[in-house]
N, C-alpha and C positions, 0 to 999 in steps of 0.2 A: 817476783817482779812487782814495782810499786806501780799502779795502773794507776793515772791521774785521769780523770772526766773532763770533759767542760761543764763552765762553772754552773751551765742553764738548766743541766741535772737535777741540780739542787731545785730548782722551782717544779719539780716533780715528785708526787705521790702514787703509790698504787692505787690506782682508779680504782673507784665505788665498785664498777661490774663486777671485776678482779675479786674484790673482794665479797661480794654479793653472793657471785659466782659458788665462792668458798662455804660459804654457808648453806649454800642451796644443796652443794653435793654432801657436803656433812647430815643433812637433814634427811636427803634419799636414802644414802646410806642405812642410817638408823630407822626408816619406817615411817618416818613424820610426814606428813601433809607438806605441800609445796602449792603455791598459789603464784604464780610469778608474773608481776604485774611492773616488772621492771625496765628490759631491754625491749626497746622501738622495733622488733622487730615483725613484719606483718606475717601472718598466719595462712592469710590468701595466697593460693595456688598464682601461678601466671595463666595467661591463657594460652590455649592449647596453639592457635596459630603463632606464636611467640616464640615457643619454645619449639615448634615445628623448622621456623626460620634459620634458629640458631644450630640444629640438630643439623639440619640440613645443610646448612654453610659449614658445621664441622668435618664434614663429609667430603669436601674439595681440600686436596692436599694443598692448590695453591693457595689457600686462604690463612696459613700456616707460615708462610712472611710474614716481614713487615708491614704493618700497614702504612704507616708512616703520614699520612694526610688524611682526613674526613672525606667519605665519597661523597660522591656530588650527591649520588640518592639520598644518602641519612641527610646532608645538608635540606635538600630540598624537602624531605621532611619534614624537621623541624622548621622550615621556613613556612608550610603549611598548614604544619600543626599550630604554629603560634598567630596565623591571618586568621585562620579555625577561631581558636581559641579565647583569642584576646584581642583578634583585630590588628595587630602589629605587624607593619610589612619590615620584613628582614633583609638585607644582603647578604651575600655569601660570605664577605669580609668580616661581620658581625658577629659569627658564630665559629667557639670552637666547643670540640669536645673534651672531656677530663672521666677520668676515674674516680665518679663520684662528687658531690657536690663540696665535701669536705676535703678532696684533695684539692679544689680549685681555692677554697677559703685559705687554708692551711698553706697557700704557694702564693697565693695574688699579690703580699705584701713587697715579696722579690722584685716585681715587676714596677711596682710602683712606689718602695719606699727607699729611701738611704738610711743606716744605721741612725737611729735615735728619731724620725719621724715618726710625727704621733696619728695613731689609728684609733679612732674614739669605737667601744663596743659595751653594749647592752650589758647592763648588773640589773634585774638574771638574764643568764644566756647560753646558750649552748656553749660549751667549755672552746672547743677548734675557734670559734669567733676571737677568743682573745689569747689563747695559745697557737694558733697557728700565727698571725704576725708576732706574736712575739717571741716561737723560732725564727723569723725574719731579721732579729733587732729592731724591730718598729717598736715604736714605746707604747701605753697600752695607756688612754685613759677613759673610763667608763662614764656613761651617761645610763644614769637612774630611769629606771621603769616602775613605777606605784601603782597601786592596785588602786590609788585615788584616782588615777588619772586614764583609769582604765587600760595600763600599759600601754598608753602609745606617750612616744618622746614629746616631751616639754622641752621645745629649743628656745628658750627661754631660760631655761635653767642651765645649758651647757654656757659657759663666763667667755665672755666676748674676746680675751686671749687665749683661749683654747681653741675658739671655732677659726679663728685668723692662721693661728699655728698647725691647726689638724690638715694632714693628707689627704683620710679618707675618712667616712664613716662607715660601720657595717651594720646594716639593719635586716632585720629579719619578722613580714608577718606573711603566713599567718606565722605565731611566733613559736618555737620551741625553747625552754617548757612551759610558757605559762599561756600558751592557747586561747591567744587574740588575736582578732584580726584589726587589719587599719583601713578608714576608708579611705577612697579616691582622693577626698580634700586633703588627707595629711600626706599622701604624697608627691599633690600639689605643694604643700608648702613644703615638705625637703627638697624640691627641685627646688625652689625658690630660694632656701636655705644655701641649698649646695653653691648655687650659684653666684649668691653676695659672698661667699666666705672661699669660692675658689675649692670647695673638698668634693672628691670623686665620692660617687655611694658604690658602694659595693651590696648590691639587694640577694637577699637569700631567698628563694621562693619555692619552697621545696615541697609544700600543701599545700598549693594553691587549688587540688582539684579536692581536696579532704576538709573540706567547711561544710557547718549547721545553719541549721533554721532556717532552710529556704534563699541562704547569702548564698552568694558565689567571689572566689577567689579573683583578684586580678594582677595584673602585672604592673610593676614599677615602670615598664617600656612604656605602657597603653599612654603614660602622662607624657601631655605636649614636655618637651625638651628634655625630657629623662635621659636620653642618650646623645645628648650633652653635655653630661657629667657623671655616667655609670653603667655599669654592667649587670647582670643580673645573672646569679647563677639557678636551674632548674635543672631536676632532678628525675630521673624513670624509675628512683630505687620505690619511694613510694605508691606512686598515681598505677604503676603499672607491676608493681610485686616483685623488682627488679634489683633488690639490696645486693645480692651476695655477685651481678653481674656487672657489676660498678659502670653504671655508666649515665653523666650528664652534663649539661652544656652551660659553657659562658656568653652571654649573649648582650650586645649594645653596642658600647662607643666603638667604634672600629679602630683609633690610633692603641684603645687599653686591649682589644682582642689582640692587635698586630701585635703587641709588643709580649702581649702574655705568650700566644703561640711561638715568639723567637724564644723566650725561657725554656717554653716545655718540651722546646726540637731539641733543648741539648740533652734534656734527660730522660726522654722519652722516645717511644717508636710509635705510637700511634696505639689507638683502641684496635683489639683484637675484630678482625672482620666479622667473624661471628653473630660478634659483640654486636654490631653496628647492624647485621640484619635483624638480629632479636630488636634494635630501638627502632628500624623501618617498619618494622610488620605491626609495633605497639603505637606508633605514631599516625600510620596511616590505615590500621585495621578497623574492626570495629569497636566502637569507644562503650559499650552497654555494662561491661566489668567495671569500669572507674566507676559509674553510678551506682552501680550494686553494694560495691563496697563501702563508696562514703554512706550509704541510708545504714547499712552495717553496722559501722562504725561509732554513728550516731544510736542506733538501738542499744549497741554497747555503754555507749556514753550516758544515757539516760536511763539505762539500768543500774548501772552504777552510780549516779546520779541519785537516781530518788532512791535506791536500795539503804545509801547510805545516810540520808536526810531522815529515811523511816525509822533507823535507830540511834539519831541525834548526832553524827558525824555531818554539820551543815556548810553547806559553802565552794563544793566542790563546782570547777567552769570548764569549758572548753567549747571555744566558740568554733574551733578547727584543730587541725592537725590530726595526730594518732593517740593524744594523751591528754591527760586533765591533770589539771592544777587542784590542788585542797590545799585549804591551811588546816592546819592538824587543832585534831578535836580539844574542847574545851579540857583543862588541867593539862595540858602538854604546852612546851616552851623551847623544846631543842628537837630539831628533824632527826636528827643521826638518834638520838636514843628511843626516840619515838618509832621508826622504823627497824631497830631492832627489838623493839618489843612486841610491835606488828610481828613482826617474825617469829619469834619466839612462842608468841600465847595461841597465833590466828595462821603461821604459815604463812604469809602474805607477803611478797616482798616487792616494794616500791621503790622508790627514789629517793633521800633526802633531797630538800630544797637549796641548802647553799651549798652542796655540788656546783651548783649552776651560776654563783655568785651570793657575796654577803647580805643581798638584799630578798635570795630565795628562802632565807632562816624565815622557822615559822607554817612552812608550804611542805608539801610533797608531790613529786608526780609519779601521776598513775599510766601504766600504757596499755591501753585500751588493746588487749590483743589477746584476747577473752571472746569466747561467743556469749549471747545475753544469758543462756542458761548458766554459764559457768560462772559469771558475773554472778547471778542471785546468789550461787552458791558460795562463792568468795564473803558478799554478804554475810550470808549469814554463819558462815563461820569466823567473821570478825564481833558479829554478835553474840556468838557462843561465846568466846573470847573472854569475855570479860571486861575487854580493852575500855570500852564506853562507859 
């Protein structure tokens, strides 16, 4: 039989992980050192009342329907968690739930674009930003992020029939991968933006509770009029060690919830109830693990940090998130060969930077998911190395 595709195939490659992956089991195999500083994924346990909830609600045969709607308690939750958090008062209208913060990215373009509308997304950026609309058919034009400019957007430099033309924008701080944050005044001016040019934002805030040096994350909502032109999607996979339970919310304008929710009724039943006590009990429990972790995180980060400055790998940042940014050491010019050489000499394996976009060539990131001790020693097995 001749199997023909569609044609969007073709703008598909086997993911880095994929193949990361492949190497890494090759290595175990044969007895080599693995240091794997690649995949986002956290290390931390959940808390025990969490996983208590969830255990517990598996236990109720009727919870094993459909869920089919948000209960009023998770709503009221997250309605609490975010007056808590960020000071933002919520309605019920304003909030749904998704399986994961990348399915709501990877789907929102349905709700709000027609074939060929354009969705402007971050060069570097997390890859779903600009492949999830453009399974949509939304057209995809990128707006540059420079390490001159400290990675936050110069809307000045988006060309004045683009920002007329654009649908939506998708912003994302703190940012994945290059691990900055934005302050309050710049997203004063993208409401500002948003608003002369008519483009919904679509805000990713997925670390917001996983920032350094004393800053703290906020919300695209907290700004006057924000949700008058966007949504904001937040995440439980990180703040609360909840990846593999996929569960997080879209929250703001209520005509883009209303419409998004008519999308996901036709192809979905709802978050598994479970699901939903495990995000009450991390919502409204006690918050002392989130801080555990970010100071964590950061020892990590600043292990790795000055580990790698001590033997002339300088430059590495992360202002938030789970990951750092480096641009690859002095005599290197290409991330893909550079990180298989990491691998090959020191075991180590990272991230190539334009994975993430043409503008990530140059960078690699690291994902902090290492304790400090395992850190020095990553160190100085890239010092053994030879690499430097």
């Amino acid at each position: 039989m001749d199997l023909k595709f569609a044609d969007r195939m073709e703008s598909f490659k086997e993911g880095i992980f994929t193949t990361l992956a492949n190497i890494k089991a090759e290595r175990l195999k044969a007895g080599k050192p693995v240091y794997d500083l690649s995949v986002g994924t956290p290390d931390f346990l959940p808390e025990k009342h969490v996983m208590d909830a969830l255990v517990e609600a598996a236990k109720v045969p009727e919870n094993y329907k459909y869920a089919i709607v948000d209960s009023d308690e998770m709503i009221e939750a997250v309605k609490a968690w975010y007056k808590r958090r960020y000071n933002v008062e919520l309605e019920k209208d304003e909030i749904m739930s998704l399986y994961g913060s990348q399915e709501g990215i990877s789907r929102v373009a349905l709700t709000i674009c027609n074939p060929g509308d354009i969705i402007l997304t971050p060069n570097p950026g997390y890859p779903v930003f600009s492949m999830g609309p453009m399974l949509n058919d939304a057209k995809i034009v990128y707006y540059e992020l420079r390490e001159e400019n400290n990675y936050i957007i110069d809307f000045n430099s988006i060309p004045e029939d683009v920002a007329k033309a654009a649908k939506a924008i998708l912003v994302s701080y703190p940012a994945n991968p290059i691990c900055r944050l934005a302050p309050k005044s710049f997203y004063e001016e993208l409401v500002a933006w948003a608003k002369k040019y008519n483009v919904i934002v679509l805000h990713d805030n997925a670390y917001s509770e996983i920032v350094y040096d004393g800053k703290t994350g906020i919300s695209f909502l907290s700004v006057e009029g924000a949700k008058d032109v966007g949504i904001e999607f937040n995440s439980l996979s990180k703040t609360y060690n909840l990846t593999g339970a996929r569960i997080s919310f879209a929250l703001g304008n209520e005509k883009i919830i209303s419409q998004f929710k008519k999308l996901r009724s036709q192809i979905d039943y709802g978050i598994f109830t479970p699901v939903q006590k495990a995000a009450i009990a991390a919502l409204n429990g006690p918050q002392d693990s989130v801080e555990k972790n970010r100071k964590e995180y950061e020892a990590r980060r600043n292990a790795i940090r000055d580990g790698l400055e001590s033997i002339g790998w300088k430059g590495l940042v992360s202002e938030g998130t789970m990951f750092a940014w480096a641009p690859l050491p002095k005599g290197y010019t290409n991330s893909h060969d550079f990180v298989l050489e990491l691998i090959d000499k020191a075991g180590v394996f990272c991230v190539p930077g334009d994975e993430f976009g043409s503008l990530g060539e140059g960078y690699v990131r690291i994902a902090l998911v290492k304790n400090v001790e395992e850190m020095k020693e990553i160190v100085n097995a890239i010092k053994q190395s030879g690499i430097l």
